[in-house]
C-alpha positions as CSV (number, residue, x, y, z in Angstrom):
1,X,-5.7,12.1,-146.5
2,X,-9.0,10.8,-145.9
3,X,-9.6,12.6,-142.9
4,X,-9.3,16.4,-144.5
5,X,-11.5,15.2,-147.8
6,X,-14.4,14.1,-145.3
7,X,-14.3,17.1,-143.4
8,X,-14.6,19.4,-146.6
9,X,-17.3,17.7,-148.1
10,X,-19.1,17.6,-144.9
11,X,-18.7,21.2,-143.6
12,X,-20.6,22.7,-146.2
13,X,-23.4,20.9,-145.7
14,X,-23.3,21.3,-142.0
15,X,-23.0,24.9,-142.3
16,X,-26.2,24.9,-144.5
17,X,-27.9,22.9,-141.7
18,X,-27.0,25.2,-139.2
19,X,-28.0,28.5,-140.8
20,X,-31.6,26.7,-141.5
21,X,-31.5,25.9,-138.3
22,X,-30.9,29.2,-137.0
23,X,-33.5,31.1,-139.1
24,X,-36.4,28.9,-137.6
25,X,-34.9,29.6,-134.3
26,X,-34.2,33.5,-134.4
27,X,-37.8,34.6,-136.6
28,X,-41.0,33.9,-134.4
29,X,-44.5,34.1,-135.9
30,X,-45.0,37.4,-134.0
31,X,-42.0,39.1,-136.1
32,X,-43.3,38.5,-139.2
33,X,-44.0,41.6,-141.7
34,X,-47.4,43.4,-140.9
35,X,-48.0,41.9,-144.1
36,X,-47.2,38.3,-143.7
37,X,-49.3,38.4,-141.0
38,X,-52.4,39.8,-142.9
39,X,-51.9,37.0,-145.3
40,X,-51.9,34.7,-142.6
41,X,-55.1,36.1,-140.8
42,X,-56.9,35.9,-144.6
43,X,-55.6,31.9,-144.8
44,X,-56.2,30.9,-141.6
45,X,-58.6,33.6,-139.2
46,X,-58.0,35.6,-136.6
47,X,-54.6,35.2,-134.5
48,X,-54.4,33.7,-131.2
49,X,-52.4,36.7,-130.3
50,X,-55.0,39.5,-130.6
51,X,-56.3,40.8,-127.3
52,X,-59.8,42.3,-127.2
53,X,-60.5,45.3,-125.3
54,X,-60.5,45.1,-121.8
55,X,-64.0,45.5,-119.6
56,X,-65.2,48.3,-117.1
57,X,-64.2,45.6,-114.5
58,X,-60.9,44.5,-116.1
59,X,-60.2,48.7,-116.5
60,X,-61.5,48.9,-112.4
61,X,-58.7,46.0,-111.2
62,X,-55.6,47.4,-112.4
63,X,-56.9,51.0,-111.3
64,X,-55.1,51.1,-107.8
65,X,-55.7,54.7,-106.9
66,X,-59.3,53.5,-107.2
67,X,-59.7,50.4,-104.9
68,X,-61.7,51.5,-102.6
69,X,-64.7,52.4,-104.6
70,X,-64.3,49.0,-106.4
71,X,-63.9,47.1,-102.9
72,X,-67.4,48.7,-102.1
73,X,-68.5,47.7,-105.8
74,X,-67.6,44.5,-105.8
75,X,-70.1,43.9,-102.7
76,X,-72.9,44.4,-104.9
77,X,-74.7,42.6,-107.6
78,X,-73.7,45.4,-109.8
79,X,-70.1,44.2,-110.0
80,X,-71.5,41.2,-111.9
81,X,-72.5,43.7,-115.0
82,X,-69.1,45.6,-115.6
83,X,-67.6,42.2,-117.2
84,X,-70.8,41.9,-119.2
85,X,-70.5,42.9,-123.1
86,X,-74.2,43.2,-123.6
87,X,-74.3,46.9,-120.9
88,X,-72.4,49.9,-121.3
89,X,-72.2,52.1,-118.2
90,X,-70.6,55.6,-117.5
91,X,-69.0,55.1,-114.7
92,X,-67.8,58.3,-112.2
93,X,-64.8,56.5,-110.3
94,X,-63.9,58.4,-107.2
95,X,-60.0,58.5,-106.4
96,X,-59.1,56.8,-103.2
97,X,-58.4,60.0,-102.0
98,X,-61.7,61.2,-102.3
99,X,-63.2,58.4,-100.5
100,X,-61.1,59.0,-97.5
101,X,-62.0,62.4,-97.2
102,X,-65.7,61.9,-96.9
103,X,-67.0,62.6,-93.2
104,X,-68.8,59.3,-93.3
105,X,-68.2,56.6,-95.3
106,X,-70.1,55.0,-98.1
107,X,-71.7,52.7,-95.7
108,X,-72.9,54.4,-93.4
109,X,-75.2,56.1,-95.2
110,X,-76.3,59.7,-94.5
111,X,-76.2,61.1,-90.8
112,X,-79.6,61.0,-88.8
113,X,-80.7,64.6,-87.4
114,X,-82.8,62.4,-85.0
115,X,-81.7,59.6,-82.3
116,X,-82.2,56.5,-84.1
117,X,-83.5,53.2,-82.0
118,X,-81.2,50.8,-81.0
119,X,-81.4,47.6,-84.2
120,X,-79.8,44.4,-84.1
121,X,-76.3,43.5,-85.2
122,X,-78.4,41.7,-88.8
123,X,-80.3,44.9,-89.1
124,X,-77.1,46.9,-89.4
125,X,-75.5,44.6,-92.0
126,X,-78.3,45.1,-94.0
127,X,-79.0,48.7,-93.8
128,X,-74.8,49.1,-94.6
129,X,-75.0,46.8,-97.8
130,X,-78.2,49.0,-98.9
131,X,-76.2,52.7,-98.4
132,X,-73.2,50.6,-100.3
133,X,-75.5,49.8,-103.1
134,X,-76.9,53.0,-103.1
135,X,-73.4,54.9,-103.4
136,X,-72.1,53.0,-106.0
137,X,-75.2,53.2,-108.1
138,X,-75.1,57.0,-108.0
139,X,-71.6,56.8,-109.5
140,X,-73.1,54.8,-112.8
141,X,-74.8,56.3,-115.6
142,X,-76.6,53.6,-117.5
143,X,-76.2,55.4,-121.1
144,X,-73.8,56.8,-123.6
145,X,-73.6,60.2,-122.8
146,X,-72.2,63.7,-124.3
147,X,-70.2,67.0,-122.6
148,X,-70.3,68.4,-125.6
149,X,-73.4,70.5,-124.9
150,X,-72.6,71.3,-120.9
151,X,-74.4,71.9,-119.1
152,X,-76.1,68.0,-119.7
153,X,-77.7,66.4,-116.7
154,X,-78.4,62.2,-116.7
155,X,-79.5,59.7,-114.8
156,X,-77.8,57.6,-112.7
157,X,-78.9,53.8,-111.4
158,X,-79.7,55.3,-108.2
159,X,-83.5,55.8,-107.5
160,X,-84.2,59.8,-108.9
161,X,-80.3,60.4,-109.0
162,X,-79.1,62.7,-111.5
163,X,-75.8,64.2,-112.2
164,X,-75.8,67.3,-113.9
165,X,-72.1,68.5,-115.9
166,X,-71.5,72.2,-116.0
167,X,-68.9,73.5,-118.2
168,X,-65.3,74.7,-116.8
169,X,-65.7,78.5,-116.9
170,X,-62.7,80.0,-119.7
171,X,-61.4,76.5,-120.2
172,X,-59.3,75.8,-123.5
173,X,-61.2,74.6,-126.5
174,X,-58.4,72.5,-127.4
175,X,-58.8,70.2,-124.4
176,X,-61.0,67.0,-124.5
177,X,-64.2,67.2,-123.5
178,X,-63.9,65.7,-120.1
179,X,-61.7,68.3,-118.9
180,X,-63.9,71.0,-119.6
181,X,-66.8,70.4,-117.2
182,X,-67.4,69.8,-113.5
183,X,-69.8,67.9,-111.8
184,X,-72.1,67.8,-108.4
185,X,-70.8,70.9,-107.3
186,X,-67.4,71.4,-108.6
187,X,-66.0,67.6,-108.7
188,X,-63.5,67.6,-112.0
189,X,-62.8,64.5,-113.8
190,X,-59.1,63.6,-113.9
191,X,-58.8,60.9,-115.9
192,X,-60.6,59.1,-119.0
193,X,-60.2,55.3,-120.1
194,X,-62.4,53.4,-122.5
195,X,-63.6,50.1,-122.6
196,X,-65.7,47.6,-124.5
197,X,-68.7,48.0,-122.8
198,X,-68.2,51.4,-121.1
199,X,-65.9,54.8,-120.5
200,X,-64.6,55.1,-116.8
201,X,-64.0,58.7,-115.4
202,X,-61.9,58.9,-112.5
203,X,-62.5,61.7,-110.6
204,X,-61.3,64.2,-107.4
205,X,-64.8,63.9,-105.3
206,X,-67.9,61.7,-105.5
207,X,-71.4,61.4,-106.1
208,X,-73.8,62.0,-103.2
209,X,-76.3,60.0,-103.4
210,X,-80.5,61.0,-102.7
């Protein structure tokens, strides 16, 4: 008789264990009410949890159809600044496709009308690094900018560069602004991401440097 009068007096107190148990278990911190959590973030600061918003370079390393210009980026001392939260570039992101397509590539620079003398193996490697730097600074615009008022024209990092926007002729007003212009003859911007310290455009052609 024992038995069955310990069991009953224990098994509601277990049960109460259990289900106090299980509501710590089952409710994390991050489903709390929207406003439990503000009253939390007013006791204690911000939350561990909150994610800033990501650079130009984060916003450039998960951009895959995009690598190649950010391979040629990343050789230069430029690629040091799209991290930085004290600059804000515009940044004209050709597609991979784009890069491809070009009849000579980023680093070899412009083609010479006239034979060029033979120059060491060192003497390449430099002049390739200096068309590389050259390209990709004709792809950044070191300002805030606005297509509201196409046709705009700004400058770009590279030396007497400037990229001028012309407006899409008959385009819908309703679209954003970004897909109602072309640049350097024709070249329309596909795509438009944000970040802290810049706006990326990722678009069908490039920039052709001076």
């Amino acid at each position: 008789m024992r038995l069955p009068l310990l069991l009953a007096s224990v098994f509601p107190f277990a049960l109460s264990v259990s289900a106090s148990f299980q509501s710590q278990v089952i409710i994390p911190p991050m489903a709390m009410s929207h406003s439990s959590n503000e009253e939390s973030l007013s006791a204690s600061g911000p939350s561990p949890f909150t994610s800033s918003q990501p650079t130009l370079a984060d916003l450039l390393t998960i951009e895959t159809s995009a690598s190649i210009y950010y391979s040629y980026a990343r050789e230069t001392d430029l690629s040091s600044l799209f991290s930085s939260e004290s600059t804000w570039f515009v940044m004209l992101v050709p597609t991979n496709k784009a890069v491809m397509a070009l009849a000579r590539k980023p680093h070899q620079g412009p083609e010479h009308v006239e034979p060029q003398p033979e120059i060491s193996e060192q003497e390449l490697d430099e002049r390739s690094k200096r068309n590389v730097e050259r390209w990709v600074s004709a792809h950044i615009i070191p300002s805030r900018i606005s297509l509201s008022d196409a046709p705009v024209t700004y400058e770009t990092l590279q030396d007497e560069k400037l990229v001028t926007f012309n407006p899409v002729p008959n385009s819908k007003p309703d679209l954003p602004e970004w897909m109602r212009v072309t640049l350097e003859d024709g070249v329309r911007i596909i795509g438009m991401k944000e970040a802290q310290n810049g706006v990326l455009y990722l678009i069908d052609g490039t920039v052709i440097p001076n």
